[in-house]
N, C-alpha and C positions, 0 to 999 in steps of 0.2 A: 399609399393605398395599395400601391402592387405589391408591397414587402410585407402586409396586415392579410393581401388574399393568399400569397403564397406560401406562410406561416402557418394559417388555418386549413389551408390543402393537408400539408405535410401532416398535419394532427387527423385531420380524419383518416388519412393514408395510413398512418401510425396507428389509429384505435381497430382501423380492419385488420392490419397485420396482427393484434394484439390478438384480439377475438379470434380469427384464424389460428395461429398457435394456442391459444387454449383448448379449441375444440380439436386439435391434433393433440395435445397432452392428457388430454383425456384418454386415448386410446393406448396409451403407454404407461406402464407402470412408473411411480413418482418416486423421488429419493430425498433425502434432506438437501443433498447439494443444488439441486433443481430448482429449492425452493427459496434458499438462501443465497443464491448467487447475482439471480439481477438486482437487488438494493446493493448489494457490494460496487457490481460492475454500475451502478447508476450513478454511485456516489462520486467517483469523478467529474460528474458534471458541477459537484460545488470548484471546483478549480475556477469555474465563469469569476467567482468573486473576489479572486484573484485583482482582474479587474474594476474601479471605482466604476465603473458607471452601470455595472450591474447590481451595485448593493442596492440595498432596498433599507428603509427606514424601519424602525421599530416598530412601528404601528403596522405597516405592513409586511414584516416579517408574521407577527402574532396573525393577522389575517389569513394568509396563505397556508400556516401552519393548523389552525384552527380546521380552517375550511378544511383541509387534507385528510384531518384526521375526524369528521365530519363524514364526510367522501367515501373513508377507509372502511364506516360499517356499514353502508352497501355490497361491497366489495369481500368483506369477510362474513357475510351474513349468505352468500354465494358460493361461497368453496367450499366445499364438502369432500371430504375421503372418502373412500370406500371399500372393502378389502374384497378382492377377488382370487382364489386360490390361495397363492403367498405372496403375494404382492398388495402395492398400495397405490389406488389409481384416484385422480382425481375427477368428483362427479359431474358431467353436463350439466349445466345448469341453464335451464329454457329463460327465466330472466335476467343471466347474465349479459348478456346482447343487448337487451330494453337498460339496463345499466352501464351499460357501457356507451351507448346511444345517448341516453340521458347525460352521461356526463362530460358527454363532448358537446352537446349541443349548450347548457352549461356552461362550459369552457369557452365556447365561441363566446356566447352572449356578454360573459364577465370582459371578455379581452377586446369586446366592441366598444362597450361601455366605460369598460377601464382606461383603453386606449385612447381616450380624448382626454385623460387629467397626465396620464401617470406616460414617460417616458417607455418607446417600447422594451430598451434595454433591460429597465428594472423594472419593467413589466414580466421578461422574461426572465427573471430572477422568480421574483413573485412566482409564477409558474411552475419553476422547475422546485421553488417551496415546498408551493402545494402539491404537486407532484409526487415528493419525494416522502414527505409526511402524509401520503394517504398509501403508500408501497407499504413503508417499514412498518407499521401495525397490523394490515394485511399480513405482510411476508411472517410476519411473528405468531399473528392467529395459526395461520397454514402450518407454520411449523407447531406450534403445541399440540395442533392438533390430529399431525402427519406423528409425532413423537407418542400418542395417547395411543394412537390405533398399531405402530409399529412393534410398542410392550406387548398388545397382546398376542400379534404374531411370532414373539419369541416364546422357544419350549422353555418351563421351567426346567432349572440347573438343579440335580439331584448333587446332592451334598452326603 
């Protein structure tokens, strides 16, 4: 019970620092590497499966991945660019917070309820799944659409 509350600490502790840094990167102009580097830097966490008792089943791979990419169009339906001068900033967004909120509370409830069938090991497989599968569509939306608004800050090239 004490390793299921200190788990879901950490997560809420995590989705404040998250939100915190977004509403700082808002204030700073974006760049592609910004946008594509934490699913890079995140994807070392598949190493967990390295270890047997983190795998997780078929049926709950597809689950975790599903849900993720579920998840993912909240999350890309919220980021927005926006061009300021020559740069490219990304926009506040007032119900990012209420989603971000939402899916941690979400997350608790799954990991209460999951938590009494499914081992918490590959529970936290499961997790870091769905996790990861609701980043990388994000991070791809962000980027196509960080790449759409950058063309048009480029001068055209007289020939």
């Amino acid at each position: 019970m004490a390793l299921a509350f200190i788990t879901s600490l950490i997560a809420v502790v995590m989705a404040f620092f998250i939100f915190f840094v977004r509403m700082k990167a808002s204030e700073k102009p974006t760049n592609a590497k910004k946008i594509i580097l934490p699913p890079l830097f995140m994807s070392t966490g598949a190493l967990m499966f390295i270890d047997p008792v983190f795998r997780v089943t078929r049926g709950e791979l597809i689950e975790a991945v599903i849900l993720g990419l579920f998840f993912s169009l909240f999350l890309i339906k919220t980021s927005k660019f926006e061009i300021r001068g020559n740069d490219i900033y990304l926009k506040r967004s007032k119900s990012f917070i209420w989603i971000l909120l939402g899916l941690i509370v979400i997350r608790l409830g799954l990991k209460t309820y999951l938590g009494r069938t499914i081992d918490y090991r590959q529970l936290s497989g499961m997790f870091y799944l769905l996790a990861f599968s609701m980043i990388v569509p994000w991070r791809i939306a962000m980027y196509v659409s960080y790449r759409k608004l950058a063309a048009r800050l480029k001068p055209p090239v007289l020939t």
